[in-house]
DSSP file (Angstrom, degrees, kcal/mol; ACC not computed):
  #  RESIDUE AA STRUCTURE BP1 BP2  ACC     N-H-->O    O-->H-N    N-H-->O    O-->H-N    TCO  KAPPA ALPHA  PHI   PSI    X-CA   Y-CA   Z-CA
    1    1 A X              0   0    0      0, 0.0    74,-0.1     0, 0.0     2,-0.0   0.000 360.0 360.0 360.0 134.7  159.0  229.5  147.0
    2    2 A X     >  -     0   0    0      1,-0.1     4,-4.7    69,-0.0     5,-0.2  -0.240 360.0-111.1 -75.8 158.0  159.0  228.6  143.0
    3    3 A X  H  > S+     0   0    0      2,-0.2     4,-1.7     1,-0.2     5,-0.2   0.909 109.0  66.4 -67.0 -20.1  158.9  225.5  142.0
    4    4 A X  H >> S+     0   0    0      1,-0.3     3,-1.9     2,-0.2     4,-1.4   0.984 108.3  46.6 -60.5 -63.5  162.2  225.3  140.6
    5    5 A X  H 3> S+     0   0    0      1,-0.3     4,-1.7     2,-0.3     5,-0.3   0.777 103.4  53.7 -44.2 -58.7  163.3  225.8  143.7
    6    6 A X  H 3< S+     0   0    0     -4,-4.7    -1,-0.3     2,-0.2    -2,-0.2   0.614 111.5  52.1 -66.1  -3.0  161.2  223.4  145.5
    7    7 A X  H X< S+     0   0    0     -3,-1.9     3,-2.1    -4,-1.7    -2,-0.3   0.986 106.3  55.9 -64.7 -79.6  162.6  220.7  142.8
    8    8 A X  H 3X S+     0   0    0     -4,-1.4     4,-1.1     1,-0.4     3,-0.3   0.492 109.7  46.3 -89.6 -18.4  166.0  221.7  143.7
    9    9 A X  H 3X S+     0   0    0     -4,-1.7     4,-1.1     2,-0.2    -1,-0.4   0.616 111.1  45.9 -75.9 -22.5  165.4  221.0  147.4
   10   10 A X  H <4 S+     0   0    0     -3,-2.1    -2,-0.2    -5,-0.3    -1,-0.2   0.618 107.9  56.4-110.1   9.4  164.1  218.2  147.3
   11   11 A X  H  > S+     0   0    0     -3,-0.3     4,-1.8    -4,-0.3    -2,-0.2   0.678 110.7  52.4 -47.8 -47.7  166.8  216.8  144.7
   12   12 A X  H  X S+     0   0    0     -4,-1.1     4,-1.7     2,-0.2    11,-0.3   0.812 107.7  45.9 -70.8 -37.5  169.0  217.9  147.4
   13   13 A X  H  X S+     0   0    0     -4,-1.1     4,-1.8     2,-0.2    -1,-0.2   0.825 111.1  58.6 -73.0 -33.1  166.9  215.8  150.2
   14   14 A X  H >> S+     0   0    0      2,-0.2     4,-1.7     1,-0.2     3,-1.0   0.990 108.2  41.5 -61.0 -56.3  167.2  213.0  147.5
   15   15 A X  H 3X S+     0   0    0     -4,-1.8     4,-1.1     1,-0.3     6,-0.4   0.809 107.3  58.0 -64.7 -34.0  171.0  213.1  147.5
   16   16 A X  H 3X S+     0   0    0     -4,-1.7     4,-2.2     2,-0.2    -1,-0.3   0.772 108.2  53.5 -28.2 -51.2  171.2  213.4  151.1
   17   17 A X  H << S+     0   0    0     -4,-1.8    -2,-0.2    -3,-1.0    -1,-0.2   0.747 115.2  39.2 -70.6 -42.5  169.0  209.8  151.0
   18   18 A X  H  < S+     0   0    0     -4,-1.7    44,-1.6    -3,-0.3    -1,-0.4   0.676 127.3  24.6 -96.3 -23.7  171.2  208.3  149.0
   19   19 A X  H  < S-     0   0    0     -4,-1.1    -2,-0.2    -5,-0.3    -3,-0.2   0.744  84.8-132.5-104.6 -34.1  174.6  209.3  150.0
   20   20 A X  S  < S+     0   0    0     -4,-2.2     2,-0.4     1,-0.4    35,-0.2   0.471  79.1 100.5 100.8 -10.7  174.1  210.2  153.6
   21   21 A X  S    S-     0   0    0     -6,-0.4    -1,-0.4    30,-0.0    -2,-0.2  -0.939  71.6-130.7-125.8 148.6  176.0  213.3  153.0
   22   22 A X        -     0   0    0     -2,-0.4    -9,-0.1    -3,-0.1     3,-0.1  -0.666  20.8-108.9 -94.4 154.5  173.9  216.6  152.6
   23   23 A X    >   -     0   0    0    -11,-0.3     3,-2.1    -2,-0.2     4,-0.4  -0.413  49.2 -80.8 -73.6 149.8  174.3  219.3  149.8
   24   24 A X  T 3  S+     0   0    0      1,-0.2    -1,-0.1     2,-0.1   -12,-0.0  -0.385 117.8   2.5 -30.6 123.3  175.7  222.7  150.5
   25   25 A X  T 3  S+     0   0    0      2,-0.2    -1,-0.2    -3,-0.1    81,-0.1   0.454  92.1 124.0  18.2  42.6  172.7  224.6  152.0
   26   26 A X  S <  S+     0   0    0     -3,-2.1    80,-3.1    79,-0.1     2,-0.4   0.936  77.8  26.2 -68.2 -46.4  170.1  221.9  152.0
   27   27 A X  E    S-a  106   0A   0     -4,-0.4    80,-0.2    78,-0.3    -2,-0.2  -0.731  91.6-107.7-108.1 156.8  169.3  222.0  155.5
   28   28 A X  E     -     0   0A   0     78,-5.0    19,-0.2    -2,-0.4     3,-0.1  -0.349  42.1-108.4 -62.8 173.1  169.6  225.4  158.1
   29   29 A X  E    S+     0   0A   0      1,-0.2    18,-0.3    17,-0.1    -1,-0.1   0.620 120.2  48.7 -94.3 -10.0  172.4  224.8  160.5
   30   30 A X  E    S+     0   0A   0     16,-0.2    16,-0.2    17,-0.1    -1,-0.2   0.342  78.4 158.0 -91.3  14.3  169.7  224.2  163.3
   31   31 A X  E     -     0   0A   0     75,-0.2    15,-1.1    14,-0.2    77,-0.2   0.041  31.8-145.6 -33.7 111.3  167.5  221.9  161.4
   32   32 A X  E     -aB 108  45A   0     75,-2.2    77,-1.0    13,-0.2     2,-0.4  -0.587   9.6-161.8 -81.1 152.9  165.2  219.6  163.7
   33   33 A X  E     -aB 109  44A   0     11,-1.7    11,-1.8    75,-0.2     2,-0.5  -0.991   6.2-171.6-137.9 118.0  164.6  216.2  162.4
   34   34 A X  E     -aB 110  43A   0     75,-2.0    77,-0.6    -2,-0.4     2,-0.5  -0.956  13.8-173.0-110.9 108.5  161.3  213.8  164.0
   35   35 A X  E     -aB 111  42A   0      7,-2.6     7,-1.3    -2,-0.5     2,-0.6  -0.904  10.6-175.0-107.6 121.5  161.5  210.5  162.8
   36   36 A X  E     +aB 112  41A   0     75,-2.4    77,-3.9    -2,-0.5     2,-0.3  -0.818   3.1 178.5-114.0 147.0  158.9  208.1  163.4
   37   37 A X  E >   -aB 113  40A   0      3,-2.6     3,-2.3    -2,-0.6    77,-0.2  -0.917  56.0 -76.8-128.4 173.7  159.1  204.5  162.4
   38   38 A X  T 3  S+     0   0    0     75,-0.7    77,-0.1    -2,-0.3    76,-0.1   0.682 127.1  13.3 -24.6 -70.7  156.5  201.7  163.0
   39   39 A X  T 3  S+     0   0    0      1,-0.1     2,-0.4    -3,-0.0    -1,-0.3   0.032 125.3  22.4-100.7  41.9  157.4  201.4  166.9
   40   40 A X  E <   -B   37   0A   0     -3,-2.3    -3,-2.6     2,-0.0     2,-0.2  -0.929  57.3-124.7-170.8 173.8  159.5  204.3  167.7
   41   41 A X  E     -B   36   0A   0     -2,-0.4     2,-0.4    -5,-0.2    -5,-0.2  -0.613   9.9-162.9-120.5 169.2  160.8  207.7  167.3
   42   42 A X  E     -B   35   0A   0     -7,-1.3    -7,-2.6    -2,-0.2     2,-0.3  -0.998   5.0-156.2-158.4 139.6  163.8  209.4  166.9
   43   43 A X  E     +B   34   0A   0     -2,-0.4     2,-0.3    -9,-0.2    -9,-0.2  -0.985  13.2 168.7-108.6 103.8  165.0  213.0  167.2
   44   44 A X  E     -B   33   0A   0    -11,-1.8   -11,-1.7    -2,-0.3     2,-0.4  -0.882   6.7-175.0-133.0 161.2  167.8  215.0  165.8
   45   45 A X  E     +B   32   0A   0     -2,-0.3     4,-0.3   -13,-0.2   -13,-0.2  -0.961  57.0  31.2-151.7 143.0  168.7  218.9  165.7
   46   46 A X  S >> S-     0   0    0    -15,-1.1     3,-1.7    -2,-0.4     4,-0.6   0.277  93.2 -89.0  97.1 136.0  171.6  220.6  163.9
   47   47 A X  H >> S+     0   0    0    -18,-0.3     4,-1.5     1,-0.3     3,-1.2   0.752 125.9  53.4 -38.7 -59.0  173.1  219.2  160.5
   48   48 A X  H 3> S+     0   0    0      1,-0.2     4,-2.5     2,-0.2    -1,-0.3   0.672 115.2  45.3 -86.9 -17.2  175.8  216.8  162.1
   49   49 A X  H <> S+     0   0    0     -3,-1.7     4,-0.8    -4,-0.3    -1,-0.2   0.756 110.8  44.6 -92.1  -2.4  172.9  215.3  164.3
   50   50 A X  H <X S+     0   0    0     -3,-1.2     4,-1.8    -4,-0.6    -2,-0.2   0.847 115.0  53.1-104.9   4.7  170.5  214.8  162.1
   51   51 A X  H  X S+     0   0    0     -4,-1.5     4,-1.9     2,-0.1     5,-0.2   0.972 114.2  50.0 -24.8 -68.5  173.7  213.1  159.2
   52   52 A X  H  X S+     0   0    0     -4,-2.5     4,-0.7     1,-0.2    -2,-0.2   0.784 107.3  46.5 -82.9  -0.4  174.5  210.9  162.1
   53   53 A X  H >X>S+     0   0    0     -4,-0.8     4,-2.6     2,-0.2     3,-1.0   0.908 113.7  54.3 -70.4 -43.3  170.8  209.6  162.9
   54   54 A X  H 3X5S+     0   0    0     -4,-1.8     4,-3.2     1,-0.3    -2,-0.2   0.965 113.7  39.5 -54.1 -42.7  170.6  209.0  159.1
   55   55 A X  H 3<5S+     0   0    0     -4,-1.9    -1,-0.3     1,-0.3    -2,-0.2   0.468  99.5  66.2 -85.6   0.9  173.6  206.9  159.1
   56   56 A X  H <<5S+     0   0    0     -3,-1.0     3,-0.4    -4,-0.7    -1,-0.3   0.636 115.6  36.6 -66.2 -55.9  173.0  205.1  162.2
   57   57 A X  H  <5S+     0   0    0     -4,-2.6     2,-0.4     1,-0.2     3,-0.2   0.826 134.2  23.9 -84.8 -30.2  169.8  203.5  159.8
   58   58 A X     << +     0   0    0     -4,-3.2    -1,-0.2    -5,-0.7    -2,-0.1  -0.150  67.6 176.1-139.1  91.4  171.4  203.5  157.0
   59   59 A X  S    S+     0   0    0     -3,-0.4     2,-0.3    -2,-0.4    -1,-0.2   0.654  70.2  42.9 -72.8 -13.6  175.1  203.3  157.0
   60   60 A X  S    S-     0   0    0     25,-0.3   -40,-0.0    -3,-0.2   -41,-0.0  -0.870  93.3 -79.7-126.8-163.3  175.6  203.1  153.6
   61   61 A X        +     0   0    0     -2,-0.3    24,-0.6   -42,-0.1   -42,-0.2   0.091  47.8 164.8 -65.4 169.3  174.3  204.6  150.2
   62   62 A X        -     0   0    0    -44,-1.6    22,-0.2    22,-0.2     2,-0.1  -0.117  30.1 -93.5-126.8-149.6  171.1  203.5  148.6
   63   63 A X        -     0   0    0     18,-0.1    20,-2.5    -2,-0.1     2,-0.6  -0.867   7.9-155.4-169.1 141.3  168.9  204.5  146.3
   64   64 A X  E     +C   82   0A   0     18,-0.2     3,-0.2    -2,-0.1    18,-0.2  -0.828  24.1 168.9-112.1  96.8  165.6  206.6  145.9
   65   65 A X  E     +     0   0A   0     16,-0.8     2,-0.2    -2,-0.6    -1,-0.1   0.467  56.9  18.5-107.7  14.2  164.5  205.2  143.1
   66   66 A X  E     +     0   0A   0     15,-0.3    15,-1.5    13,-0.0     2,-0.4  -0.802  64.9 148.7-139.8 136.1  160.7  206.8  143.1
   67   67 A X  E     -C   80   0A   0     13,-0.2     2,-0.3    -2,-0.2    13,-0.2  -0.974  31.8-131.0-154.5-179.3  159.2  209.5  144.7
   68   68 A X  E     -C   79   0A   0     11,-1.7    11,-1.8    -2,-0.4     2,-0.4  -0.987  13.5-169.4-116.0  87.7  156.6  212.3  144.8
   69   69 A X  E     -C   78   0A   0     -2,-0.3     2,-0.3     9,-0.2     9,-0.2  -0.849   5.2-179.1-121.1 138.5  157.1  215.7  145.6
   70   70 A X        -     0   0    0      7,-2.3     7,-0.2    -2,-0.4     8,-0.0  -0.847  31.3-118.1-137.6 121.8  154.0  218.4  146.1
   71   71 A X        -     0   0    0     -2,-0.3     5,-0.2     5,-0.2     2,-0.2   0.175  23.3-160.3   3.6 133.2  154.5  221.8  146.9
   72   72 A X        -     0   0    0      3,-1.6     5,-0.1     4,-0.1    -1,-0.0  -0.729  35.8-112.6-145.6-172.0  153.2  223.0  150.1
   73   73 A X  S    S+     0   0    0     -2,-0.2    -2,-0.1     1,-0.1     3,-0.0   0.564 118.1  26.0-113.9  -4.2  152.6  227.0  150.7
   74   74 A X  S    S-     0   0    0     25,-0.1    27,-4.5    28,-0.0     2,-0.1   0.527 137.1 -31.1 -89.5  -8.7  155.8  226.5  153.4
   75   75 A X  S    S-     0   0    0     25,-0.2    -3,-1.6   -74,-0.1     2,-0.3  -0.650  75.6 -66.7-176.8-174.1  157.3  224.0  152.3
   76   76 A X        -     0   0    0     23,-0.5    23,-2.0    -5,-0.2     2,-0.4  -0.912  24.1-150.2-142.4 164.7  157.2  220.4  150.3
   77   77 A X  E     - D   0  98A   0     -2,-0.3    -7,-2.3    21,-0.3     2,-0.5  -0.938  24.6-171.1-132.4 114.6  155.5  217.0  151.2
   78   78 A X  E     -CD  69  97A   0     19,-1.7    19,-1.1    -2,-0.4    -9,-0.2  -0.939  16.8-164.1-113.6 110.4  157.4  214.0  149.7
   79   79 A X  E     +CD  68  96A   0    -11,-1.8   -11,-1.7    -2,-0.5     2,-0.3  -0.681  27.7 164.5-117.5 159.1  156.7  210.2  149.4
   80   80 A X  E     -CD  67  95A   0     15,-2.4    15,-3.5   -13,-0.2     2,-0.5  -0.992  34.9-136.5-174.8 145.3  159.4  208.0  148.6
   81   81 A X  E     - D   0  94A   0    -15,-1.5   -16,-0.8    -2,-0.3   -15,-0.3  -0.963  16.8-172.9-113.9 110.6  160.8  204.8  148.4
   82   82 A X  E     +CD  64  93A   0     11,-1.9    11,-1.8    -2,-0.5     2,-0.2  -0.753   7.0 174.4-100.3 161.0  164.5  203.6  149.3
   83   83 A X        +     0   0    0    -20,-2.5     2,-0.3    -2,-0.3     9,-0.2  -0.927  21.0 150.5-153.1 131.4  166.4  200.1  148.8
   84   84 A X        -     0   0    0     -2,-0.2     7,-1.4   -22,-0.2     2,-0.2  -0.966  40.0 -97.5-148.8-178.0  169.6  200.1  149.6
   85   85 A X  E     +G   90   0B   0    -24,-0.6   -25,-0.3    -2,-0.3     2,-0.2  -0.515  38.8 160.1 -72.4 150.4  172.5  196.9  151.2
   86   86 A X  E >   -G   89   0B   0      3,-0.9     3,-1.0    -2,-0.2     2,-0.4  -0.684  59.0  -7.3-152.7 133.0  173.2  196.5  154.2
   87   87 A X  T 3  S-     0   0    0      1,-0.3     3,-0.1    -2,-0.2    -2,-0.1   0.399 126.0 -54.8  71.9 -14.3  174.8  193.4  156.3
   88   88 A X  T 3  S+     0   0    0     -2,-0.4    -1,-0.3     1,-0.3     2,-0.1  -0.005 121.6 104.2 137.4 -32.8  174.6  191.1  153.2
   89   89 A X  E <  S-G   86   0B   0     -3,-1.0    -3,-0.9    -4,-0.1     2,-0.7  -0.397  72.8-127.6 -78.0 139.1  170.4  191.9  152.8
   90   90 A X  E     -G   85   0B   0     -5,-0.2    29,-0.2    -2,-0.1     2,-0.2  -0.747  32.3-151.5 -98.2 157.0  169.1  193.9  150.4
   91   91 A X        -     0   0    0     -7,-1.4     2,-0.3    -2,-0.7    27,-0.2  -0.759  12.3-171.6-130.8 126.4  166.7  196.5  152.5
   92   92 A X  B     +H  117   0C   0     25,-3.0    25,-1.7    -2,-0.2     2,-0.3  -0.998  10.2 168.3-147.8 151.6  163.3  198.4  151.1
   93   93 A X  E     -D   82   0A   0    -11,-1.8   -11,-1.9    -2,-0.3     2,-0.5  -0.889  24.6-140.1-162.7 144.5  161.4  200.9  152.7
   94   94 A X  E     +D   81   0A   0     21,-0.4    20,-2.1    -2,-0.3     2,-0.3  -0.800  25.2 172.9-110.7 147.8  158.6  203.6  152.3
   95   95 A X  E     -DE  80 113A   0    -15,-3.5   -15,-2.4    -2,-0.5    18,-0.2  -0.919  29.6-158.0-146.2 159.6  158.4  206.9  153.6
   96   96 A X  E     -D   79   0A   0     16,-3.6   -17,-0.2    -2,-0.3     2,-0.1  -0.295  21.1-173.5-126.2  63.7  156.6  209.9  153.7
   97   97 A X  E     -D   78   0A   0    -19,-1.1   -19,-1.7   -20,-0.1     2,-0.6  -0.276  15.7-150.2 -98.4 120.5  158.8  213.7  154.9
   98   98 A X  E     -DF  77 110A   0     12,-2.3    12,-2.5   -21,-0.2     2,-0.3  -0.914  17.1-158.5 -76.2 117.0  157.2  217.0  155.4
   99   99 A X  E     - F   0 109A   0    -23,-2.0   -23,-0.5    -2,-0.6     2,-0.4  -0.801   4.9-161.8-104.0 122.9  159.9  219.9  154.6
  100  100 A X  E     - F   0 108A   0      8,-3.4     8,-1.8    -2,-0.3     7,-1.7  -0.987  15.8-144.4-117.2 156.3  159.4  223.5  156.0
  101  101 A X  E     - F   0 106A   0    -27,-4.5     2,-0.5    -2,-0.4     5,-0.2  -0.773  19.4-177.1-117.8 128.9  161.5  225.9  154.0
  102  102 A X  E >  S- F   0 105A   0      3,-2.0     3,-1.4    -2,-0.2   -27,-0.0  -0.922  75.9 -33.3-117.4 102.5  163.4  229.3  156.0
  103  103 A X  T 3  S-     0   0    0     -2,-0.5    -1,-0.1     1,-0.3     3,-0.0   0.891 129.1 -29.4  62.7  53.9  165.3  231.5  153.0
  104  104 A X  T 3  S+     0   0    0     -3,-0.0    -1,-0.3   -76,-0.0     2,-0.3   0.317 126.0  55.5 110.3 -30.3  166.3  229.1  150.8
  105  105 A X  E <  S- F   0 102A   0     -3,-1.4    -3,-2.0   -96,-0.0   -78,-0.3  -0.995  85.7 -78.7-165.6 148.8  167.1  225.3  152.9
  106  106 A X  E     +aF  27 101A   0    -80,-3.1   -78,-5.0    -2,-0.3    -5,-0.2  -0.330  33.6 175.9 -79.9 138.2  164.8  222.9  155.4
  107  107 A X  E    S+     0   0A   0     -7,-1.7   -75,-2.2     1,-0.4     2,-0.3   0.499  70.0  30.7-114.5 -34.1  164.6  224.0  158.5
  108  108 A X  E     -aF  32 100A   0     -8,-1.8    -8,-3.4   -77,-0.2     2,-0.5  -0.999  61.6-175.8-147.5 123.8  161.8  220.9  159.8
  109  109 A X  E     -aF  33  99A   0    -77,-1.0   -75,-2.0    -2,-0.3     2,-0.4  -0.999   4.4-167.1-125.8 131.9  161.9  217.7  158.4
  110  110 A X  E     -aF  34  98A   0    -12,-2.5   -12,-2.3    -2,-0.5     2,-0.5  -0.775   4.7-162.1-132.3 118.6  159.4  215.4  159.5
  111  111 A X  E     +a   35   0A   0    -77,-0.6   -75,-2.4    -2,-0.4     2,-0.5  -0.750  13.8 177.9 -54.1  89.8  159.8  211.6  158.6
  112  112 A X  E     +a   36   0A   0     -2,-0.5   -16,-3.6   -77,-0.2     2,-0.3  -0.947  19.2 175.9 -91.9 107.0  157.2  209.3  158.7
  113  113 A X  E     -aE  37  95A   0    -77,-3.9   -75,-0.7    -2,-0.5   -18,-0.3  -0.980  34.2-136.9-140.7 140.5  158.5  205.7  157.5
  114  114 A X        -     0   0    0    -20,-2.1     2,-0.2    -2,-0.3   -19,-0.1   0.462  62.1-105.1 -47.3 -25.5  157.1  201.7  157.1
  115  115 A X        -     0   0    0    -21,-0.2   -21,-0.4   -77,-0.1     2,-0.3  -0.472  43.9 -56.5  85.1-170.8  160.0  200.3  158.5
  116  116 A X        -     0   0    0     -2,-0.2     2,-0.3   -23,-0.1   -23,-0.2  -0.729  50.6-158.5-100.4 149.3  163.0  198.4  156.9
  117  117 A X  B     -H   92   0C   0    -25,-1.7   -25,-3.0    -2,-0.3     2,-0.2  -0.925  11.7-149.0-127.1 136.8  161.7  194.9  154.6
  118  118 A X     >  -     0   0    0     -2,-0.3     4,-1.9   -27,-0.2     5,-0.2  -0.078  45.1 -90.9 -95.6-164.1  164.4  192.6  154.3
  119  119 A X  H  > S+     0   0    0    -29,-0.2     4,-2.2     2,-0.2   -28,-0.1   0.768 133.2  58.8 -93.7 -11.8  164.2  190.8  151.3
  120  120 A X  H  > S+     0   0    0      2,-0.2     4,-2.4     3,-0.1    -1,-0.1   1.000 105.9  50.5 -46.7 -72.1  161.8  187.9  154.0
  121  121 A X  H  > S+     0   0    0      1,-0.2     4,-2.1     2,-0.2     5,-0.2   0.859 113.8  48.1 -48.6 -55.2  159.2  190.9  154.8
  122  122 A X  H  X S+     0   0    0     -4,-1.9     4,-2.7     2,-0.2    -1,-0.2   0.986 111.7  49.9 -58.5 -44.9  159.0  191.3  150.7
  123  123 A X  H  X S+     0   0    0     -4,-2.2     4,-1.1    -5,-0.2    -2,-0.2   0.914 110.2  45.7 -23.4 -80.0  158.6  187.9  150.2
  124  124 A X  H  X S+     0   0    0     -4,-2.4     4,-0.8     2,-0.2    -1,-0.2   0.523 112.2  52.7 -34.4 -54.5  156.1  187.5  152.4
  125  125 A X  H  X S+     0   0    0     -4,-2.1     4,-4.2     2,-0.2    -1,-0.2   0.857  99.2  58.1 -14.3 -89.7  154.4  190.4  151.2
  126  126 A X  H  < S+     0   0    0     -4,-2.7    -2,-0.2    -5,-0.2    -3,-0.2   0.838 111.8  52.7 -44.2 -57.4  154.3  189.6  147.5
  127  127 A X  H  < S+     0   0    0     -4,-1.1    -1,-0.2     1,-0.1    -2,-0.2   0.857 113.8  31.5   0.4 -76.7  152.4  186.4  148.8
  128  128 A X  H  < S+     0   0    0     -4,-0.8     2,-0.5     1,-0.1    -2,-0.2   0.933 120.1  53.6 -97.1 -41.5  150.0  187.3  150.6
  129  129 A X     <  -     0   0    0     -4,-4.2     2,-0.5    -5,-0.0    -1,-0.1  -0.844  56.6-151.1 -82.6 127.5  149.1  191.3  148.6
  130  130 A X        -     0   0    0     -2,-0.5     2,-0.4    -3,-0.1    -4,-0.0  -0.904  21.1-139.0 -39.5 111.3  148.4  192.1  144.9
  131  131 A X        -     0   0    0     -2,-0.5     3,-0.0     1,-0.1    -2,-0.0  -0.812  14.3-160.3 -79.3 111.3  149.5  195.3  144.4
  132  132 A X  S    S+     0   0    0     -2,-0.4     2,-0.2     2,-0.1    -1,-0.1   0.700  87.4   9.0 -86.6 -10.0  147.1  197.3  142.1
  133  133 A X              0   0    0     -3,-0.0    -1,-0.0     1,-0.0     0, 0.0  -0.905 360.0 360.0-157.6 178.5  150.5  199.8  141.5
  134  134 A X              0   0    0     -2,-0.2    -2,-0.1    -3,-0.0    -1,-0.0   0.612 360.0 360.0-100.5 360.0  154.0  199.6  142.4
């Protein structure tokens, strides 16, 4: 896969992140989704299950406002940050997704993510770490 390409897919994963809604032939139509968060895990397969798992954690739009993307020789590996509202609390969280690519769109996504920090959990955070980068 070129890079252009692997840019333009994971632009496409990006918009997905933030909107909830996926681009025209980002994912296969059998895409499997494994998402793990601190304690538990989560499963989806086929574009409409693994839209409603995203929006069942985040019902509405965000923002990705850094990530990371490298090339893999199937595929992409991507780390990434969201913050987005929800329930009156602003919401941050870090994640890490492994993409394999079939022909063109992600076929296997797997999610690995910190969990959601309410703005307490930042606080808290910010306290007790120095961060030597953001």
């Amino acid at each position: 896969m070129s890079d252009d390409a692997t840019q333009a897919l994971a632009e496409g994963l990006i918009a997905f992140l933030e909107t909830g809604d996926p681009p025209q032939g980002l994912f296969t139509p059998d895409v499997f989704l494994d998402f793990t968060m601190p304690t538990w895990r989560l499963q989806a397969q086929g574009i409409p299950g693994v839209v409603a798992l995203r929006k069942q954690g985040h019902p509405g739009p965000g923002e990705v406002p850094r990530w990371r993307l490298d090339p893999t020789p199937g595929g992409f590996v991507m780390e990434f940050e969201e913050r987005w509202e929800w329930d009156g609390h602003e919401w941050y969280s870090r994640e890490m997704a492994r993409a394999d690519v079939v022909d063109g769109s992600i076929s296997r996504l797997s999610v690995y993510c910190t969990g959601d920090w309410d703005e307490r959990q930042r606080e808290r955070h910010a306290q007790q770490v120095q961060l030597i980068q953001p």
